[in-house]
VOGU-3710 file (C-alpha; in Angstrom, 3 decimals, decimal comma):
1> xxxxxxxxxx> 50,591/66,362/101,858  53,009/66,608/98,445  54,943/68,970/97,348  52,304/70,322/95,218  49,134/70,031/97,475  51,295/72,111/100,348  52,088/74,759/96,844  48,914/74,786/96,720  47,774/75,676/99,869  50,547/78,454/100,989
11> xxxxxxxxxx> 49,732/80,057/97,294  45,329/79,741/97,233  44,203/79,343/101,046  43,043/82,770/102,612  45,780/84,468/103,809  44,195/85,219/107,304  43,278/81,433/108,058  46,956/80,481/106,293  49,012/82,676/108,821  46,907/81,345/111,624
21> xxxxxxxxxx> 47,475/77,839/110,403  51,206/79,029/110,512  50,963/80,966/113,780  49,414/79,152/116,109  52,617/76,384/116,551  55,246/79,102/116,386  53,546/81,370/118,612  53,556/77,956/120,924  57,157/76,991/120,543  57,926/80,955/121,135
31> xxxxxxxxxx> 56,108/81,140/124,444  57,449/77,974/125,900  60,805/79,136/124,514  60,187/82,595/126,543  58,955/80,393/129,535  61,925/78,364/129,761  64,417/80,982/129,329  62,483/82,603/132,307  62,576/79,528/134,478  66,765/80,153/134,824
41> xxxxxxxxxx> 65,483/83,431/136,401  62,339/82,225/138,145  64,284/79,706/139,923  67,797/81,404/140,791  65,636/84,003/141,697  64,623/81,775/144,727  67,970/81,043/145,651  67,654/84,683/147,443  71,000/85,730/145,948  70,850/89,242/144,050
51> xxxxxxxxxx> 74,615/88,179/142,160  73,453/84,523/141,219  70,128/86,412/139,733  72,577/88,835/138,029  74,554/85,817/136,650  72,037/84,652/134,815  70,888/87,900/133,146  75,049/88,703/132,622  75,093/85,365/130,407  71,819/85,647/128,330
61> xxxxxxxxxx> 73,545/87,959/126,222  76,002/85,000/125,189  72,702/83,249/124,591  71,763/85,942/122,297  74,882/85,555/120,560  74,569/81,916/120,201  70,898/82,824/118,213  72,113/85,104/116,389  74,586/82,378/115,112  71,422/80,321/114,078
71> xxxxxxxxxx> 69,125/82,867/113,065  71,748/83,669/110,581  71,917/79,925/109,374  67,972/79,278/109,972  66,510/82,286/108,825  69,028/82,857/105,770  68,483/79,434/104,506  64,975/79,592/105,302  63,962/82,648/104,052  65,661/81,072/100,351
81> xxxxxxxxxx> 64,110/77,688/100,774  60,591/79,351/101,233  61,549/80,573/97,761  62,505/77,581/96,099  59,343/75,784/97,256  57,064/78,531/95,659  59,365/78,169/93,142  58,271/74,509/93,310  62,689/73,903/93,313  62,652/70,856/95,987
91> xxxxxxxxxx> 66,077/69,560/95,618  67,978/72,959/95,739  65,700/73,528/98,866  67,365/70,680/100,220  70,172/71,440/99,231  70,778/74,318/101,505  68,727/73,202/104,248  71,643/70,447/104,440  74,647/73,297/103,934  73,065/75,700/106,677
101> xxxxxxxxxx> 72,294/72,949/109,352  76,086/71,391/109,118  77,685/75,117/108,530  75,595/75,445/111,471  76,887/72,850/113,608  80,886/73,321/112,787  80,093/77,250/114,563  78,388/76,001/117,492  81,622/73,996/118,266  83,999/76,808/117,694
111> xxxxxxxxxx> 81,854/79,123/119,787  82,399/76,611/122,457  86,054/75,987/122,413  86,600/79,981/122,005  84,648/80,455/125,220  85,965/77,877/127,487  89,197/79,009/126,504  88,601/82,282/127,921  85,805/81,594/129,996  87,245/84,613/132,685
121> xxxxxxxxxx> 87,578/87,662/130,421  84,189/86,623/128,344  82,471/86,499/131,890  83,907/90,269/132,339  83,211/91,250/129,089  79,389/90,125/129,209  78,919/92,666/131,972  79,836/90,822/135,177  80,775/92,655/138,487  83,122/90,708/140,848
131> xxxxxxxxxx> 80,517/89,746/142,830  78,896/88,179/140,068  81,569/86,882/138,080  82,020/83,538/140,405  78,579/82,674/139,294  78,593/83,777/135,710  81,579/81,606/135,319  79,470/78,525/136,712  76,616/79,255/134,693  78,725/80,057/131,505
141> xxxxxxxxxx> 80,617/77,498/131,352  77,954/74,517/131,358  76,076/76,899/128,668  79,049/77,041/126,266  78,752/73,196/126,438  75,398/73,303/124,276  76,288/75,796/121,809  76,217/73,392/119,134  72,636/71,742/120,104  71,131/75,330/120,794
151> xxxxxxxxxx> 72,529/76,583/117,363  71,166/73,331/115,560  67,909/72,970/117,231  67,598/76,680/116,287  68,292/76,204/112,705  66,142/73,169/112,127  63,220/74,955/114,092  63,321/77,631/111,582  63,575/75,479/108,488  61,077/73,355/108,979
161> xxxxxxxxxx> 58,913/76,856/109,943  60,177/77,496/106,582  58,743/75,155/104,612  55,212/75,038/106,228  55,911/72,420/108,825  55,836/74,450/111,892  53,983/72,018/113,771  57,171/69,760/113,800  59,214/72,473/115,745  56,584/73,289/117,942
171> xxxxxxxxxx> 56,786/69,592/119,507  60,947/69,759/119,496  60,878/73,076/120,900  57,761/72,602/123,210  58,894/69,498/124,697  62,325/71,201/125,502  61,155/73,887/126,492  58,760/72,193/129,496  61,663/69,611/130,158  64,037/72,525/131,326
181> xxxxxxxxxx> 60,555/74,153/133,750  61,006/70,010/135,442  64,717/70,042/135,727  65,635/73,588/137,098  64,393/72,464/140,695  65,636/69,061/140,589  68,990/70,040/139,904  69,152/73,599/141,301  67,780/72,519/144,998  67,304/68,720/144,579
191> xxxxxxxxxx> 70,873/68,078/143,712  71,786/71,450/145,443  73,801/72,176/142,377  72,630/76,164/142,409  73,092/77,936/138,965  75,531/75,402/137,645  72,298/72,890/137,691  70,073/75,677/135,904  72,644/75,623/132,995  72,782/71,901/133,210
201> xxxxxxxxxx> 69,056/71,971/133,144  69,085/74,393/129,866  71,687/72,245/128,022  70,110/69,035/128,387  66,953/70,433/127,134  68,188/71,995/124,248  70,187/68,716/123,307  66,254/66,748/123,533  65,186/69,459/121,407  67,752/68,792/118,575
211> xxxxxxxxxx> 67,188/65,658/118,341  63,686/65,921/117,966  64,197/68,547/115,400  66,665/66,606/113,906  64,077/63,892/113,959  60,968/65,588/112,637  63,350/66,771/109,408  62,413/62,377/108,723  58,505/62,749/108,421  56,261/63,043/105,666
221> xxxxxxxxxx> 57,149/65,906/103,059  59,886/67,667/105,061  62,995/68,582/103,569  65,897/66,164/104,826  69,398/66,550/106,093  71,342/64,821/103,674  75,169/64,997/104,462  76,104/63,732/101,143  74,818/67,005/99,945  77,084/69,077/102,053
231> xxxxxxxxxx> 78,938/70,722/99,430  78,977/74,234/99,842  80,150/76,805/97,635  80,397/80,556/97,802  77,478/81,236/96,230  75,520/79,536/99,116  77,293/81,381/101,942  76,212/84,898/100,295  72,503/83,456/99,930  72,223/82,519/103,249
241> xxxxxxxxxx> 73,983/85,776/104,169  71,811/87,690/101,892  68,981/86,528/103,860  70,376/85,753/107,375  71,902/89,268/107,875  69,416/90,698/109,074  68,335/88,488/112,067  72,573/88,149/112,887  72,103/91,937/113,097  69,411/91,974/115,304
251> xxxxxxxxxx> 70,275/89,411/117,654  74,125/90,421/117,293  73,326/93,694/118,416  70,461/92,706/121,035  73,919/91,005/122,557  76,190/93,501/122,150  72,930/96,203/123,810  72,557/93,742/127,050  76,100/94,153/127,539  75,646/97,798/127,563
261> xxxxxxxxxx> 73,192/97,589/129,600  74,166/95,307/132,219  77,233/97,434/132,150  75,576/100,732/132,618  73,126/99,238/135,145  76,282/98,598/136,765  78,050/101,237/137,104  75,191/103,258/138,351  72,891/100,968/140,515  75,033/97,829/141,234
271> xxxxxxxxxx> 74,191/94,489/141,181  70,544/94,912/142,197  70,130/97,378/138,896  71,796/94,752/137,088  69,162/91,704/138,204  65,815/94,429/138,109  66,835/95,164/134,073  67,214/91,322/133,384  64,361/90,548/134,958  62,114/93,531/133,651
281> xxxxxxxxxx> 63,790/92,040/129,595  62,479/88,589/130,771  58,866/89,802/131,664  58,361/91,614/128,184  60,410/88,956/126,775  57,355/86,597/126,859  54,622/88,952/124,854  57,732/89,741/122,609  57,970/85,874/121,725  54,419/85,726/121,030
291> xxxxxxxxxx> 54,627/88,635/118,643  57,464/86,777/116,932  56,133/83,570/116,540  53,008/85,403/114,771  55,250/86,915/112,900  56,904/83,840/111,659  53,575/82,446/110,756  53,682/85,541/108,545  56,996/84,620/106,876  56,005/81,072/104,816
301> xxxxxxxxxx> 53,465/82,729/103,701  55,481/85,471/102,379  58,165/83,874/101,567  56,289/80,934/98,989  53,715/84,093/97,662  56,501/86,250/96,830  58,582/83,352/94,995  55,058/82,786/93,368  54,759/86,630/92,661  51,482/86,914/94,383
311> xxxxxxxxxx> 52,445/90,309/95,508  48,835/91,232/96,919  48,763/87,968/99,231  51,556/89,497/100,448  50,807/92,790/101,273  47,529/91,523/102,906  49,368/89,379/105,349  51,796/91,855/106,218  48,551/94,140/106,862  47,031/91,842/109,021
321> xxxxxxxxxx> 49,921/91,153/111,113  50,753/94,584/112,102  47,040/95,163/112,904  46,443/91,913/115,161  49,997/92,328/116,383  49,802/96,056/117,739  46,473/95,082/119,593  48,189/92,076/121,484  51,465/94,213/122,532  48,564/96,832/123,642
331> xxxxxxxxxx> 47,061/94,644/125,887  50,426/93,343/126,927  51,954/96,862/127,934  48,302/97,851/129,747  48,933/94,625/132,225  52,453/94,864/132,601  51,939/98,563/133,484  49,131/98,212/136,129  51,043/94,839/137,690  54,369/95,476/136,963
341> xxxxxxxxxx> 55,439/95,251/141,290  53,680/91,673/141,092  55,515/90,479/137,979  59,008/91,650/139,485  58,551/89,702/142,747  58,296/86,375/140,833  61,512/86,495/140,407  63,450/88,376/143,710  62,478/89,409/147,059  65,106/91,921/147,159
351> xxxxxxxxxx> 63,569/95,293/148,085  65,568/97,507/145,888  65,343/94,769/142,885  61,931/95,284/143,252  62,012/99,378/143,282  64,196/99,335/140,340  62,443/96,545/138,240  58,694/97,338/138,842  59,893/100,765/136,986  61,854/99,652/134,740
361> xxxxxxxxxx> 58,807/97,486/133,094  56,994/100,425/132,951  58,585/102,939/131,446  59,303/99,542/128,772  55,795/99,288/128,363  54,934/102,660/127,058  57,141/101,938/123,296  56,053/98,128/123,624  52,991/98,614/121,142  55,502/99,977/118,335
371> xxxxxxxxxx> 57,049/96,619/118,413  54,483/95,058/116,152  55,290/97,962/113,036  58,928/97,592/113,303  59,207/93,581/113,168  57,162/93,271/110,698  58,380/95,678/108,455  61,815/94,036/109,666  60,418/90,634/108,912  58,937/91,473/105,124
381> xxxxxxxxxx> 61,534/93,374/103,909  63,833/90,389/105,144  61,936/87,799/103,397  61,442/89,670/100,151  65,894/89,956/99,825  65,781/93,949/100,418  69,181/93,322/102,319  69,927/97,112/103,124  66,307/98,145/104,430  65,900/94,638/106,228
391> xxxxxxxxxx> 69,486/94,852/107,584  68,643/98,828/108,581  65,647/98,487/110,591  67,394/95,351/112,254  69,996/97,344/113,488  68,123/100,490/114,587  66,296/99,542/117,727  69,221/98,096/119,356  71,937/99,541/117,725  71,391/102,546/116,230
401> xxxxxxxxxx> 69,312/104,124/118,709  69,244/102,014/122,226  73,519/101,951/122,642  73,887/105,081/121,975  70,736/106,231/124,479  71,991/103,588/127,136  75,526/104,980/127,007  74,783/108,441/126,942  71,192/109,238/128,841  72,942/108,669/132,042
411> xxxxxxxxxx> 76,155/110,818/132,035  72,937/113,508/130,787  71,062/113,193/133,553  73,711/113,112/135,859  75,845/116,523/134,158  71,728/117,778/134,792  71,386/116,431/138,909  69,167/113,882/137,278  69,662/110,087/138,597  71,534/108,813/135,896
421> xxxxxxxxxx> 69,991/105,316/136,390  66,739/106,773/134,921  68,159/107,307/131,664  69,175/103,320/131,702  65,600/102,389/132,529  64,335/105,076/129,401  67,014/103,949/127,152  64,374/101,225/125,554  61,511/102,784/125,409  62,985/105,980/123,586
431> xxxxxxxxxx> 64,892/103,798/120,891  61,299/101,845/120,833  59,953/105,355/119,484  62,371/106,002/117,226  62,953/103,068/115,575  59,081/102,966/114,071  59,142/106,343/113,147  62,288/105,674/110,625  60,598/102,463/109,893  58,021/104,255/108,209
441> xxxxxxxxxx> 59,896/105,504/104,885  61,079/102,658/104,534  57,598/100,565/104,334  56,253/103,461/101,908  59,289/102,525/99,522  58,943/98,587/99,836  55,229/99,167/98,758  55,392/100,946/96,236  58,789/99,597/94,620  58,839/95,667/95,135
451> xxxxxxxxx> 55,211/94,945/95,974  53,722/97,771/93,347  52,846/95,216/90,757  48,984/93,154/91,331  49,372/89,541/89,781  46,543/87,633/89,279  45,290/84,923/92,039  42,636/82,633/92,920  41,702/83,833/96,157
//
C-alpha cells in the first residue's frame, strides 16, 4: 500500500472497522507486553521470597521511568508524523521519525551510566527496604543495561503505530514479549541465577524486540531511519515536546506515584505490603494494557483525520472508544473483584501477601471502569496539540490526586484509630474518581472549541 492508498484509507474507511483494523495488533503487543512484565513477578514469586518479590515491584518504577523516556520520543514524534501523513508531508515525517529514534537512543545510554553510577542510593530512592535492597540492586542493575533497547524498541513501536503499521510492532513486541515468558525459568531456576536471571531474561528480550522494530521500519511503505537525516534543530525538540509531554507526564508521574507507594506500603505494612501492592498494579496492569492498545488504535486515526480536518471522524472514534472501552474495564473490575484471592496467589504463597493483595485489587476495581473516560480524553486532547488540557488530565490521576491521597490517607486514618494501610490500598481508587470527574470540563471545551466545526467527508 502507497502513501496515498494508506491516505486514503485512515481518511474514507468507517471509523469503527478502521480503529479495529488499528486495535486489534496494539491491543496484542499491549497484552503480551503486560504478560511479560508479569512473568518477572509470576516467576520470583515462586522463588518463595517476599523481598525478592518486593524487588521486582521496587524497580518497575525505574521501568516506568525508562517509558516515559520513550513515550516522550514515540508518542511526541508520532503524534506529529500522524499529522504530516494526513497532511500527505512524507519526508518531514521521516524526518522526525529519524531525530526522535536517535534523540532516543543517546537518553537510553545516559539513563544507564547515571544509574550504575549510583546504583545504591537509586535502589533506596525507588522504595527499597534493607531487606530488599540486596535484590533490587541485582535486579537493577542488569535492567539499567537495556535502557537504550527498551527506550528504542519503545519509540519505534509507537511510530510505526503512528503511521498505520501497527502490525509491524505487534510482531517486534509480541515476539519479545513471549521470548522473556521462555527465559525467566531457564535462567531464574535453570541457571539458578534468581532475580538477576529475570532481568537478564527482560533485557535480552527487549534487545530482540529492537531489532525487529528496527527491522520492520525496512518494509513496504514504512517510514525509515535515516541517520543522514539526523539533524535536529530546536524547533523539532519543542514539536516532539509539544506532543510527547503529556505521556512523559503520565508515565513520569506513574514513577514518581509507585515510589510513593512502595514507600508508604512500607512504612506501614512492611515488605509483604510492599509485594501485595505490586502485585495487585500487575493484575490490573493487564486489562489496563488492553484498554491502551485500543486506545492507540484510536490515535492514527485521529491523528491523520484531524491533519485532514475531518473533525466528525474524529469525534466518532473518540465516541466509540470510550463506549467499548468502559464495557471491557467493567467486565474486568467484576472478575477481578469476585477472584481477586485466586489472582494474588499466582504470584506468592505468603499468607499476609495474600490478605493484603486480594484487597487491595478490590478496592482498585471499584474506579477501574473510569479508566476508559479519562485516557481517552487524555489520548484526544494529546493528539489534537491541546498541550495544557492533554498535559492536565495526564498529570491528575497520578499526580494530582493519587500522591497526595497516598501520602496523606494514612497519617488520616491513623490520627482517626483507622489502619493507616487502608488509606494506601484506597489511595487509587479515590484519585480514579476524581480524575474523570475533572476530566469532564475539559471534554465539553475540546468539543465544542477544536472539534466544533463539521467538514465534509465521504463516509
Amino acid at each position: 500500500m502507497d502513501d496515498g492508498q494508506k491516505f486514503i484509507r485512515m481518511t474514507t474507511e468507517p471509523v469503527g472497522r478502521l480503529i479495529g483494523r488499528m486495535a486489534v495488533p496494539t491491543v496484542i503487543s499491549m497484552l503480551i507486553t503486560s504478560i511479560y512484565n508479569m512473568a518477572d513477578t509470576f516467576f520470583v514469586g515462586l522463588l518463595d521470597n517476599t523481598s525478592a518479590t518486593g524487588a521486582v515491584g521496587v524497580v518497575f518504577s525505574l521501568m516506568a521511568i525508562i517509558q516515559a523516556c520513550a513515550f516522550l520520543f514515540g508518542q511526541g514524534s508520532g503524534n506529529y508524523i500522524s499529522r504530516m501523513l494526513g497532511q500527505q508531508h512524507r519526508a518531514e515525517a521521516e524526518r522526525m521519525a529519524t531525530i526522535a529514534f536517535f534523540s532516543a537512543i543517546i537518553t537510553g545510554i545516559f539513563i544507564t551510566v547515571i544509574g550504575l553510577c549510583f546504583l545504591t542510593p537509586l535502589a533506596r530512592l525507588l522504595g527499597s527496604t534493607e531487606t530488599i535492597l540486596p535484590y533490587a540492586r541485582e535486579y537493577l542493575g542488569i535492567i539499567l543495561l537495556g535502557a537504550p533497547w527498551m527506550i528504542g524498541s519503545l519509540v519505534l513501536n509507537n511510530q510505526l503505530r503512528f503511521q498505520g503499521s501497527a502490525f509491524y510492532g505487534m510482531i517486534g513486541i509480541g515476539f519479545g514479549g513471549l521470548l522473556n515468558v521462555a527465559l525467566d525459568p531457564v535462567f531464574i531456576f535453570g541457571l539458578n541465577m534468581g532475580v538477576t536471571g529475570a532481568a537478564a531474561a527482560t533485557v535480552i528480550s527487549q534487545a530482540v524486540s529492537f531489532l525487529l522494530l528496527l527491522f520492520g521500519t525496512t518494509r513496504k511503505d514504512n517510514l525509515r531511519i535515516r541517520p543522514l537525516l539526523f539533524r535536529p534543530h530546536r524547533a523539532d525538540y519543542q514539536e516532539i515536546l509539544r506532543g510527547g509531554i503529556p505521556s512523559l507526564c503520565r508515565q513520569g508521574l506513574s514513577s514518581a506515584s509507585t515510589i510513593a507507594l512502595n514507600y508508604m506500603a512500607g512504612v506501614f505494612g512492611g515488605d509483604p505490603a510492599i509485594a501485595a501492592m505490586s502485585i495487585a498494579n500487575r493484575v490490573t496492569h493487564l486489562a489496563f494494557a488492553a484498554l491502551l492498545g485500543f486506545g492507540q488504535g484510536f490515535q492514527p486515526v485521529c491523528g491523520f483525520n484531524y491533519g485532514a480536518r475531518l473533525y466528525n471522524r474524529v469525534k466518532q472514534g473518540f465516541w466509540l472508544c470510550v463506549r467499548l472501552g468502559s464495557v471491557l474495564l467493567l467486565a474486568a473490575s467484576i472478575a477481578g473483584f469476585m477472584f481477586a484471592p485466586e489472582l494474588v496467589a499466582l504470584f506468592s504463597s505468603d499468607s499476609e501477601v495474600l490478605r493484603l493483595g486480594a484487597l487491595s485489587l478490590r478496592l482498585q476495581c471499584i474506579g477501574f471502569p473510569l479508566l476508559a473516560w479519562i485516557v481517552m480524553n487524555t489520548m484526544l486532547t494529546q493528539i489534537i496539540g491541546r498541550v495544557g488540557a492533554a498535559s492536565f488530565l495526564s498529570m491528575a490521576r497520578q499526580g494530582l490526586f493519587f500522591i497526595p491521597f497516598v501520602l496523606g490517607l494514612p497519617l488520616l486514618l491513623r490520627l482517626l484509630g483507622a489502619d493507616p494501610l487502608l488509606g494506601v490500598q484506597a489511595a487509587q481508587p479515590l484519585s480514579d474518581i476524581a480524575t474523570a470527574i475533572v476530566a469532564v470540563p475539559v471534554c465539553i471545551r475540546v468539543m465544542g472549541d477544536a472539534l466544533k466545526e463539521e467538514r465534509p467527508q465521504t463516509d
